[in-house]
LUMTORMI-444522 format. One line per 3 residues: their letters; for each residue x, z, y of C-alpha. Coordinates in Angstrom, 1 decimal. Each point is the difference from the previous one (the first is absolute). Example, Ala and Ser with C-alpha at 12.3 -4.5 7.8 and 13.67 -1.06 7.14 Angstrom:
as) 12.3 7.8 -4.5  1.4 -0.7 3.4
END
This chain:
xxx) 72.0 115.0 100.1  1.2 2.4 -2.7  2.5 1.8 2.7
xxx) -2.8 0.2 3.2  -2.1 1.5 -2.4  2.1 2.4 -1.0
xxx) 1.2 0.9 3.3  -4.1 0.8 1.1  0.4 2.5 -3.5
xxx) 2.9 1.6 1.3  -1.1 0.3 3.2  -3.6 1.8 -0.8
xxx) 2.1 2.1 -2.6  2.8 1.5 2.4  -3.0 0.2 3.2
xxx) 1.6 3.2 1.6  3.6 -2.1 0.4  -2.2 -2.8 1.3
xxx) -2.4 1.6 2.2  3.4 1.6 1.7  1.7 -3.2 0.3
xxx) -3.5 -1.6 1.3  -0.4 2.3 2.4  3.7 -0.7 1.8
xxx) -0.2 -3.1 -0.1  -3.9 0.4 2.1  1.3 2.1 2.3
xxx) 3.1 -2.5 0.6  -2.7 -2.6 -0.2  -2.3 2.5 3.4
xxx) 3.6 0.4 1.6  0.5 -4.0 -0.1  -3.2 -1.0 0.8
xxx) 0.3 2.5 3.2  3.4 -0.9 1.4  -0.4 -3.9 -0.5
xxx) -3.3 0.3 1.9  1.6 1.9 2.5  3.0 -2.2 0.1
xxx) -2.3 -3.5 0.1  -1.9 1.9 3.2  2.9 0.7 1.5
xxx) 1.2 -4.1 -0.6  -3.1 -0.7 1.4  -0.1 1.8 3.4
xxx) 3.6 -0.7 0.6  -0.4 -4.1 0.0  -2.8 1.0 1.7
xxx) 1.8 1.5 2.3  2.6 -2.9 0.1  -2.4 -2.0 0.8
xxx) -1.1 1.5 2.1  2.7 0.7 2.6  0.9 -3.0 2.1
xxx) 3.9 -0.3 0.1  0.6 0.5 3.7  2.8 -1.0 1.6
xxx) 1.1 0.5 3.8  2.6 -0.5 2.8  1.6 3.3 0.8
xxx) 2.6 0.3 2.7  3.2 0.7 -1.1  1.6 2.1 2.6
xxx) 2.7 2.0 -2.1  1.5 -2.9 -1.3  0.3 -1.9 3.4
xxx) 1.0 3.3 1.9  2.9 0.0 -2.7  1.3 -3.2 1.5
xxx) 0.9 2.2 3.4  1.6 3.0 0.8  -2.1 1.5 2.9
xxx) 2.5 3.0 0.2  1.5 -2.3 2.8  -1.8 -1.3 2.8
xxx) 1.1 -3.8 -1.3  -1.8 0.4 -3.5  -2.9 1.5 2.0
xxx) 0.0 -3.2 2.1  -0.1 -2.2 -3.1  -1.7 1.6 -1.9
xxx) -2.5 -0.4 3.1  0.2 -3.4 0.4  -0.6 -0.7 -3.5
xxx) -2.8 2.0 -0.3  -1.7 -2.1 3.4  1.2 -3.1 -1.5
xxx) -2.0 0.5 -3.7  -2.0 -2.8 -0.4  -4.0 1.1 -0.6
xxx) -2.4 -1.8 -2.5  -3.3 -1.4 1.2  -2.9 -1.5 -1.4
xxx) 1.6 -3.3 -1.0  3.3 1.7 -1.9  -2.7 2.0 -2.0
xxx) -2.0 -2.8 -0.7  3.5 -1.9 -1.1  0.9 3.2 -2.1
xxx) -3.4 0.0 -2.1  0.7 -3.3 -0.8  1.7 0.6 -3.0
xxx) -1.0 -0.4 -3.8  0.8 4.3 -0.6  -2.6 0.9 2.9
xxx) -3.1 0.0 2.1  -0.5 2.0 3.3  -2.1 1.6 2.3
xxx) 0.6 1.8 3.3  -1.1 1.5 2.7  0.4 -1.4 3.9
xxx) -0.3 2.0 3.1  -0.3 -1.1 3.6  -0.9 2.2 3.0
xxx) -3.1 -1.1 2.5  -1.4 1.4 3.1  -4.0 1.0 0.0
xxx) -2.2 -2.0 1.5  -3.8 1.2 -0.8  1.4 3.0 -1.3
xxx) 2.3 3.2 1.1  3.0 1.6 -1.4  -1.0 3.4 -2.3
xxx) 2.0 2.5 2.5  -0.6 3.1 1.8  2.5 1.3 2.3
xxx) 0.2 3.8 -0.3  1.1 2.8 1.9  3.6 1.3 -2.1
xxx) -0.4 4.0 -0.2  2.2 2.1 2.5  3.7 -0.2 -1.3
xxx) -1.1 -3.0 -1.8  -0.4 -1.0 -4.2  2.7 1.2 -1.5
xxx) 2.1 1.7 2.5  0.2 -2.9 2.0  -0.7 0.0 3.9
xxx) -3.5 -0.5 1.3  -1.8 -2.8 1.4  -2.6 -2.9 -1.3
xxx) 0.4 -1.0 -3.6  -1.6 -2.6 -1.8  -0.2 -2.8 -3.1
xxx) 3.1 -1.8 0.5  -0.4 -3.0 1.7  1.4 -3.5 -0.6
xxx) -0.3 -3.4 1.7  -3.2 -1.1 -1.1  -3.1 2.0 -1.5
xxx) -0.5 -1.4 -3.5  1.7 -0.6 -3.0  -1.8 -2.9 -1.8
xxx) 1.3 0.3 -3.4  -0.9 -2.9 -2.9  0.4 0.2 -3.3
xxx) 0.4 -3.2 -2.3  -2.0 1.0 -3.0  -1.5 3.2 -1.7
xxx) 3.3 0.8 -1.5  1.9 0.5 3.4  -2.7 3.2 1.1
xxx) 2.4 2.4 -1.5  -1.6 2.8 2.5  -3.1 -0.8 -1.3
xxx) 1.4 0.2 -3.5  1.9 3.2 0.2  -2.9 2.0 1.8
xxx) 2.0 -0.3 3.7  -3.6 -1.6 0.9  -3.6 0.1 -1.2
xxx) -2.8 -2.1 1.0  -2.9 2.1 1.4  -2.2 -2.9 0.8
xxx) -0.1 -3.9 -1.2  -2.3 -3.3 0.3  -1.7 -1.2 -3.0
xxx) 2.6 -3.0 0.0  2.7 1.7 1.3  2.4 -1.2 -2.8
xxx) -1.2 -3.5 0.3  0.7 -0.2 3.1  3.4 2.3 0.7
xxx) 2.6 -2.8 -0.6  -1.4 -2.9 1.7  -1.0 0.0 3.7
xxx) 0.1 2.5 3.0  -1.4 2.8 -1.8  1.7 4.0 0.2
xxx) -0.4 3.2 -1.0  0.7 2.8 2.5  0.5 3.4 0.6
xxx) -2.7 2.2 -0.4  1.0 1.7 3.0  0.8 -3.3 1.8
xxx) -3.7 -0.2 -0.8  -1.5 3.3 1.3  2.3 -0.5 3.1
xxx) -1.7 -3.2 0.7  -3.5 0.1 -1.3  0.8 -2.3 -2.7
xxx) -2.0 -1.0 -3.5  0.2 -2.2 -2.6  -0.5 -3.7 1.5
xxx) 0.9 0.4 3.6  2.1 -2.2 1.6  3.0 1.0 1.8
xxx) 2.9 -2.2 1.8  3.8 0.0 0.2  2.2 -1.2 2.0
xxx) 3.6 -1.0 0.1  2.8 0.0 2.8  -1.8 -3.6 1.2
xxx) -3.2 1.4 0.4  -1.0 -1.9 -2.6  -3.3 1.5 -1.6
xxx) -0.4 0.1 -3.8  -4.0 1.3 -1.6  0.1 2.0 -3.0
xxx) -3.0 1.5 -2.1  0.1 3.5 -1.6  -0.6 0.1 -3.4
xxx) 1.1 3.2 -0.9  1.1 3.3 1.3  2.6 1.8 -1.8
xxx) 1.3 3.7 0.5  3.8 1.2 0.0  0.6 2.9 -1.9
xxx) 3.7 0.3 0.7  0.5 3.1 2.2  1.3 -0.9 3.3
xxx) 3.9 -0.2 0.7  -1.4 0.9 4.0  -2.4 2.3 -1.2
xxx) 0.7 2.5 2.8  0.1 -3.2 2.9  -2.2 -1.8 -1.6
xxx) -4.3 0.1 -0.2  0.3 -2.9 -2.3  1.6 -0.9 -3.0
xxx) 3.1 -2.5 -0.3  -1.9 -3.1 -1.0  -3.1 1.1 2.4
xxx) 0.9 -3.8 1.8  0.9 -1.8 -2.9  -2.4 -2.7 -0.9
xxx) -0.1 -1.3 -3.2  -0.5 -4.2 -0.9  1.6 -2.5 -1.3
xxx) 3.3 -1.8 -0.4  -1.2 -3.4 0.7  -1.9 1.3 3.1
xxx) 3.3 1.7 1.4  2.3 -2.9 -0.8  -2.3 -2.1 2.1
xxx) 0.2 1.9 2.6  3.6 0.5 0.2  0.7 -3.6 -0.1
xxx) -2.2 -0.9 2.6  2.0 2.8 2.4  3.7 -0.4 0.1
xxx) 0.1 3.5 1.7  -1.3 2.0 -3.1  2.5 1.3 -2.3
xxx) -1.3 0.9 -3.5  1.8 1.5 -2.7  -0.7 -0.8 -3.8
xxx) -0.1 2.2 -3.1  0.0 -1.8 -3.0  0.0 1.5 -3.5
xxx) 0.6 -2.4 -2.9  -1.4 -0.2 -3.2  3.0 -0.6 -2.8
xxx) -0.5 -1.3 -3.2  2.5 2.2 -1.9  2.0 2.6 1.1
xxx) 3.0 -1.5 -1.7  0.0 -2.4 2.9  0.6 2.1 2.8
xxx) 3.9 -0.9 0.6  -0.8 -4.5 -0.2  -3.1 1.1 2.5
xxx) 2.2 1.9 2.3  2.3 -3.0 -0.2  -2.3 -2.7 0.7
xxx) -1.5 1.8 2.9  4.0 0.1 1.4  -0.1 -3.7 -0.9
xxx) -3.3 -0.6 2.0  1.8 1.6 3.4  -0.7 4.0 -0.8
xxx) 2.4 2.2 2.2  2.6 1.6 -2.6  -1.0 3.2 1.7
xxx) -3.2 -0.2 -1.6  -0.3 1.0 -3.7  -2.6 0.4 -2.6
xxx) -1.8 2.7 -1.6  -2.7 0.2 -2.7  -2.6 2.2 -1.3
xxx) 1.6 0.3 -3.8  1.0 3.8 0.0  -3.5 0.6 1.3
xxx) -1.7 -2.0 -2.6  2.0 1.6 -2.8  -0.9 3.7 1.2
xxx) -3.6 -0.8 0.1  0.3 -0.6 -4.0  2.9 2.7 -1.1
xxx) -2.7 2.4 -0.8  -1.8 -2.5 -2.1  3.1 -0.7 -1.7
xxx) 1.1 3.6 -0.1  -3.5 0.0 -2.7  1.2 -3.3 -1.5
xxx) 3.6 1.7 -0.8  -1.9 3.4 -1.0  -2.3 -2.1 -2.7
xxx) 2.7 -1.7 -1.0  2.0 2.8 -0.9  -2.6 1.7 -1.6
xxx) -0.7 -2.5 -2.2  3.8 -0.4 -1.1  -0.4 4.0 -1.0
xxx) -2.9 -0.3 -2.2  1.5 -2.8 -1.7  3.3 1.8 -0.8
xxx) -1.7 3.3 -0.9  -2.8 -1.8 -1.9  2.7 -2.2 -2.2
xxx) 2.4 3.0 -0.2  -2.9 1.8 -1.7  -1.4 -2.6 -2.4
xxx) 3.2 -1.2 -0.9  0.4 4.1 -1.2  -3.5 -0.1 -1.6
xxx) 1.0 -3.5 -1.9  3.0 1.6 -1.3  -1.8 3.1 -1.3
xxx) -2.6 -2.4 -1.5  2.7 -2.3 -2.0  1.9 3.4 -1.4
xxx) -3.8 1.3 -1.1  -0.6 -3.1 -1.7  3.7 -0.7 -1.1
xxx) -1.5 0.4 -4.1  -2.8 -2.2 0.6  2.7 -2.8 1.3
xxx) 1.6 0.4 -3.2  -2.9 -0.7 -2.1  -0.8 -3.0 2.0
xxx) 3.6 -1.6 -0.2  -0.2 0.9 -3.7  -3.6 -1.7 -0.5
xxx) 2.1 -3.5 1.5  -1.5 0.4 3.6  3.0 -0.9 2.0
xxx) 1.4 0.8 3.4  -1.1 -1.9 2.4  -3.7 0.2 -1.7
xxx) 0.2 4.0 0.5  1.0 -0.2 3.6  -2.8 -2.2 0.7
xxx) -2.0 2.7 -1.6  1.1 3.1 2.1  0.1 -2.3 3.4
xxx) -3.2 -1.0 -0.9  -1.4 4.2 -1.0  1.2 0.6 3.9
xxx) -1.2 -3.5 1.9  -3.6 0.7 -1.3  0.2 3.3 1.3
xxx) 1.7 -0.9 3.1  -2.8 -2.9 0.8  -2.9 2.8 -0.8
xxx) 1.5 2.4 2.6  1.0 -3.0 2.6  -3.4 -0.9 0.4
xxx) -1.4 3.5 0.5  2.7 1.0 1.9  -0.2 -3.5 2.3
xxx) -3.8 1.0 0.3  0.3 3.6 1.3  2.6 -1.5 2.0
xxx) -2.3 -2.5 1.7  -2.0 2.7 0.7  2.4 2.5 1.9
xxx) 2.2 -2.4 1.3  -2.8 -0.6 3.2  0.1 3.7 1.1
xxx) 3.5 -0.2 -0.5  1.5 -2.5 2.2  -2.8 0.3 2.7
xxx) 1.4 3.7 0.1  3.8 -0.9 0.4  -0.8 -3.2 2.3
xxx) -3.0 1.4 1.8  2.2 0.6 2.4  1.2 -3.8 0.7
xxx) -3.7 -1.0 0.0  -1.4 2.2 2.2  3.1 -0.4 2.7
xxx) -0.6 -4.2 -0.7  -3.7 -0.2 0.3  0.0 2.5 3.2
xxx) 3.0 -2.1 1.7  -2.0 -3.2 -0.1  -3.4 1.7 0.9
xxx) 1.8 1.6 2.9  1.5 -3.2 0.7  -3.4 -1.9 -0.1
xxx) -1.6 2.8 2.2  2.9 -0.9 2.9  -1.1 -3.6 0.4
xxx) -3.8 0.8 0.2  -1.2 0.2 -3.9  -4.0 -0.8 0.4
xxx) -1.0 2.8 -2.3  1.9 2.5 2.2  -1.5 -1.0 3.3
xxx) -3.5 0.3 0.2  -2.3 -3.2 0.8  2.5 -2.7 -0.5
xxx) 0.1 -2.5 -2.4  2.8 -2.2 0.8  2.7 -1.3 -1.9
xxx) 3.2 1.5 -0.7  3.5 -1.1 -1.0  1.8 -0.9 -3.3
xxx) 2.0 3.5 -0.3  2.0 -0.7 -3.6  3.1 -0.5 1.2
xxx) 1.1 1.5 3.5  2.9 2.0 0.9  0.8 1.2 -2.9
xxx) -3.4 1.5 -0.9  -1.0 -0.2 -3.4  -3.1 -0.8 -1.3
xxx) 0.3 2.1 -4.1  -3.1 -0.3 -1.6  -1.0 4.1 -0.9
xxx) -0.8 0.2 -3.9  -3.6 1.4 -0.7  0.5 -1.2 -3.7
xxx) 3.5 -0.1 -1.8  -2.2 -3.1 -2.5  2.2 -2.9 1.8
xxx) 3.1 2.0 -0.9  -0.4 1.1 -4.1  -0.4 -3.3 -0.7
xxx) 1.3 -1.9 -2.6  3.1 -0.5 0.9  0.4 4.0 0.2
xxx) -1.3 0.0 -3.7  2.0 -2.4 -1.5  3.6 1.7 1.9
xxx) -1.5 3.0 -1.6  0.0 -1.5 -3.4  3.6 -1.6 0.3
xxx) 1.2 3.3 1.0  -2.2 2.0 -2.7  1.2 -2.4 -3.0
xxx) 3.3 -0.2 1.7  0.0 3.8 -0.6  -0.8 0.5 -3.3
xxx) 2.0 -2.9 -1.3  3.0 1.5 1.7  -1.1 3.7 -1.6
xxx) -0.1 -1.8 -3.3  3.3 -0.7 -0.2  0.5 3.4 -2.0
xxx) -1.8 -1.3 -2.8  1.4 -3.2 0.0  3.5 0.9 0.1
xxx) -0.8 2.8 -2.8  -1.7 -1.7 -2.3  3.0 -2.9 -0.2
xxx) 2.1 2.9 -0.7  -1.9 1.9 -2.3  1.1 -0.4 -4.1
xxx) -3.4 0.0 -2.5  2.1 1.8 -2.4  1.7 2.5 2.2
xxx) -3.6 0.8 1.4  -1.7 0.5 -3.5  3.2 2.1 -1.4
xxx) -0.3 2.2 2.8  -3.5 0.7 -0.9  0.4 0.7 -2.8
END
């Protein structure tokens, strides 16, 4: 009790020394509080982040590799390098299907099949080509190119697999109140808004489709999107590329491609992985499962990690930051301790003359600088708190804003209610799709300074001082009671 005591005498008696030592340490104690706030923020939106982005994986042809197996500088290699490429065994429906079932992944996809129009026309208007033609070519009629059959009837297998939707490709101009109840179950499409002026269509018409049998298939509109893609025919075309592209879904399609042995679809399946780290046993149990070699597979990991290396460029920054205080802050106390120990060198002496011993004065002068230290933590943690809001919403306002306006935009494309006046329907689960993030934007750092910020800060804090202490603790071991009071006198 004797030595705490004493230590609270010192330290009101030398209160210039300590008020300077108290003040480093609070504004080590502001700089701490700052940078950990920022650095749990930053933690924060980047498993966010993680979270958020689905690791995708897809099939990609590999051409260059296969194309290395010939040499088409000869008309031989060009041959077999022909016949191989004829001879490359497609995936359907089934193969995905066998692919996704795997304990790494899940899938969805996208299936296409073409159909004729049976209570509807074709978006196309033939146009006369200007005099020399578009682009230097030679006159004459030009138009939307045409192919076999007039629609495209696209369907998608879940939410997930509306990637044009997702990226902004598409936006919903107009949807039924149930729209999203109803979109992946049953005959029910979206269309082209032009599709739709072309034929007088509105939400909840009926039109009809048929394939190469003449069979007649009934769908109902539930929504009428809008293609904002510019045109790869803009100066053939009146209409946009997916002008006869109708939108439903995968079920629907299937059906009707295994009821007609003449249609030919063509699947696009993008798999959800369960690490990243198990790309290479994926690829090889799809090869297993009857994959063509020539296939390969690709993931979204380089685009995941570039959608965080800002966040992390912070993380690093605070990080740093906070290493630099430290060193400067115990450099400097350490220097202040040893000016304090050579100031008080006489009143050592005394002390080890009195019978105080060693360990008893060290206690003493660790003790002179914790109470101090614990004053100045807890202001210094306090106006810390306090600026550390305005702080890291300045440096990551950035990453919020982009977030929270990439999933607004996002909800906009598939018909967000609030966005479209009068309708009140439901909308999907958007959390995870495509790799857009849902980050929740920070109006109030209070979830962040928490307690576990406070009590790092005081590990580091009494780390600190203990660490600066060390001056008087090795000094007064070495310091004589007898050589100190001879050499005052």
């Amino acid at each position: 009790m004797f030595l705490f005591k004493n230590a609270w005498i010192s330290i009101t008696r030398n209160k210039g020394r300590n008020i300077l030592i108290g003040a480093i340490i609070l504004v080590i104690a502001c700089a701490c509080t700052v940078t950990l706030a920022i650095n749990n923020t930053a933690s924060d939106l980047i498993n966010s982040y993680s979270n958020s982005y689905e690791k995708e994986l897809t099939l990609t042809f590999n051409r260059k590799e296969m194309m290395g197996n010939f040499d088409i500088r000869g008309e031989e290699g060009r041959e077999q390098a022909k016949e191989r490429f004829e001879n490359i065994a497609s995936y359907t429906i089934d193969d995905v299907k066998s692919f996704a079932d795997s304990k790494h992944i899940e899938s969805y996809y996208t299936y296409s099949i073409s159909l004729n129009g049976n209570s509807i026309e074709k978006a196309e208007i033939e146009v006369e080509t200007p005099p020399g033609g578009f682009g230097g070519g030679r006159g004459g009629k030009g138009q939307m190119q045409n192919n076999s059959m007039d629609f495209s009837l696209t369907g998608y297998s879940s939410i997930e697999s509306m990637s044009e939707f997702i990226t902004g490709t598409y936006t919903m101009n107009e949807i039924t109140e149930d729209a999203w109840d109803k979109a992946f179950n049953g005959n029910y499409v979206f269309i082209n808004q032009e599709l739709a002026d072309y034929n007088k269509l509105k939400l909840n018409d009926i039109i009809k489709l048929e394939d190469t049998n003449e069979n007649t298939y009934e769908f109902e509109i539930i929504g009428i999107f809008e293609d904002n893609a510019e045109s790869e025919n803009q100066m053939m075309s009146m209409f946009s590329n997916s002008a006869n592209t109708i939108i439903t879904n995968a079920d629907a399609v299937v059906t009707i491609d295994t009821e007609n042995e003449n249609i030919t679809g063509s699947v696009n399946p993008t798999f959800i992985i369960d690490d990243y780290k198990n790309t290479e046993t994926i690829q090889e149990e799809f090869y297993k499962k009857g994959l063509d070699e020539t296939y390969m597979v690709e993931t979204n990991q380089e685009i995941a990690e570039a959608a965080v290396s800002s966040i992390k460029n912070i993380k690093s920054f605070a990080k740093t930051f906070l290493v630099i205080t430290l060193l400067i802050g115990g450099v400097v106390l350490f220097i202040l301790n040893m000016i304090n120990i050579r100031e008080r060198k006489y009143e050592i002496g005394v002390f080890r003359t009195i019978g105080i011993s060693k360990l008893k004065l060290t206690i003493q002068f660790v003790s002179e600088l914790l109470l101090v230290a614990l004053f100045a933590l807890v202001i210094g943690a306090g106006i810390g708190a306090a600026i550390s809001k305005p702080v890291s919403n300045s440096l990551l306002e950035s990453e919020i804003e982009n977030s929270t306006n990439s999933q607004q935009e996002m909800e906009n494309n598939f018909g967000r209610p609030n966005e479209m006046q009068g309708n009140k329907g439901n909308i999907p689960n958007f959390n995870k799709m495509q790799g857009k993030p849902t980050v929740q934007a920070y109006d109030s750092i209070n979830a962040v300074v928490d307690m576990t910020v406070i009590l790092e800060l005081l590990v580091i804090g009494l780390s600190l001082v203990i660490v600066s202490s060390l001056a008087s603790m090795i000094s007064i071991q070495r310091f004589s009671p007898l050589t100190i009071l001879k050499e005052r006198s």
